[in-house]
N, C-alpha and C positions, 0 to 999 in steps of 0.2 A: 504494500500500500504506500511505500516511501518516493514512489517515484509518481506516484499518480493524480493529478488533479483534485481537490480538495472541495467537493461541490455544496459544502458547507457555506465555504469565504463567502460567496456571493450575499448569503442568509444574513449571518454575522456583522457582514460590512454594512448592508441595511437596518439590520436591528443597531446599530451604531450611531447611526443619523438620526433616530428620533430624538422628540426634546426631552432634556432629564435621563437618560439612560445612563447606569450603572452598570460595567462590563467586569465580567471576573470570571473564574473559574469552580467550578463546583466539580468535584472527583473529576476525570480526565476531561470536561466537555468545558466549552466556554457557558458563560452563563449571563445573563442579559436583564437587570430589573430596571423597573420603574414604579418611584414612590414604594421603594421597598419591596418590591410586589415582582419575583420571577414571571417574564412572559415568553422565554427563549434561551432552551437546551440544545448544542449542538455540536457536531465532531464526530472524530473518528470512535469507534466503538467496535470491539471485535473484529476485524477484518472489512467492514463496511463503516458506513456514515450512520451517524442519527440525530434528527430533530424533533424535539417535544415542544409542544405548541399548549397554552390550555386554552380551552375553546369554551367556547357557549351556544352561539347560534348555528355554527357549522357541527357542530356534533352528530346530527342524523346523515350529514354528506361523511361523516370521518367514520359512524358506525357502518355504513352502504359500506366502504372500502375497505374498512377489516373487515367484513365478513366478505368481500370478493377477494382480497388479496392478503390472508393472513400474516406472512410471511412478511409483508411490509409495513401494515398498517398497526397500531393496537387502539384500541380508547382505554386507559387508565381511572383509577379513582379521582374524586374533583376534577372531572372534565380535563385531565390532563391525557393528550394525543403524542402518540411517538408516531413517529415516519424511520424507519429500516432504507437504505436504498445505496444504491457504489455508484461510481464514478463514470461507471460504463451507463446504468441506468439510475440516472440521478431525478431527486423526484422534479414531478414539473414544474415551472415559475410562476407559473399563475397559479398553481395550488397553493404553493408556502408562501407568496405575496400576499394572498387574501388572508391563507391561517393567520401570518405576520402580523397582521392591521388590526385583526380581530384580538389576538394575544396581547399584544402592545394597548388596546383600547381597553381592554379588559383590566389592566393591571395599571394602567395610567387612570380611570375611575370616569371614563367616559368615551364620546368616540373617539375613533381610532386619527392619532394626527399624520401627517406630512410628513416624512422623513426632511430631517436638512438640507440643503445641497451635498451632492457628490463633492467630496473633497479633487482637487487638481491636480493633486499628483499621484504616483501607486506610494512614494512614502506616506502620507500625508494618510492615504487609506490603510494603509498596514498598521501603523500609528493608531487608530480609531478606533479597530477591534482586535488591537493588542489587550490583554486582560490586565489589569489593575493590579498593582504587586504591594 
């Protein structure tokens, strides 16, 4: 997996831009809060990727997909969603963009905001959703 595209980053560097986000690490995964409040688990995990989202309104689209794709999907307790998925078949953008808004609105105590601007440079982004030491 050391040589292989990381199709976390993409998630990561957007959970990064929202306003008030708190980035750190929680056991191997980055971790992402707002107003104290986890809305985004992510990284490598066993031999693949994984991201946990907790959800609210998307929960009957997240139960639909674990029960057609066990092996990627779960629903967890307190509405908390994992996504399973590698490099080769990383999950779609329009799936964890929407979960992303919805977890992030969730955890920030209303709707879901705007991300910041994209930062200018790839330092500048690496910098962003470096975790907190």
């Amino acid at each position: 997996m050391s040589g292989e595209k990381d199709p976390t980053e993409a998630m990561r560097l957007v959970a990064s831009e929202y306003p008030d986000v708190d980035a750190g690490t929680a056991c191997t995964q980055s971790s992402f809060k707002a107003r104290k409040k986890a809305f985004l688990f992510a990284g490598p995990q066993g031999g693949r990727f994984k991201a946990m989202f907790k959800l609210e309104a998307s929960i009957p689209e997240a139960s639909r997909l674990a029960e057609e794709q066990p092996d990627r999907f779960e629903v967890g307790k307190n509405s908390w969603v994992t996504a399973r998925f590698s490099a080769d078949e990383p999950m779609p953008a329009k799936l964890w963009k929407a979960w992303l808004d919805e977890s992030y609105g969730l955890a920030a105590g209303g709707a879901a905001a705007k991300p910041k601007a994209a930062p200018k440079t790839k330092a500048a982004a690496k910098k962003r959703i470096a975790p907190k030491k």
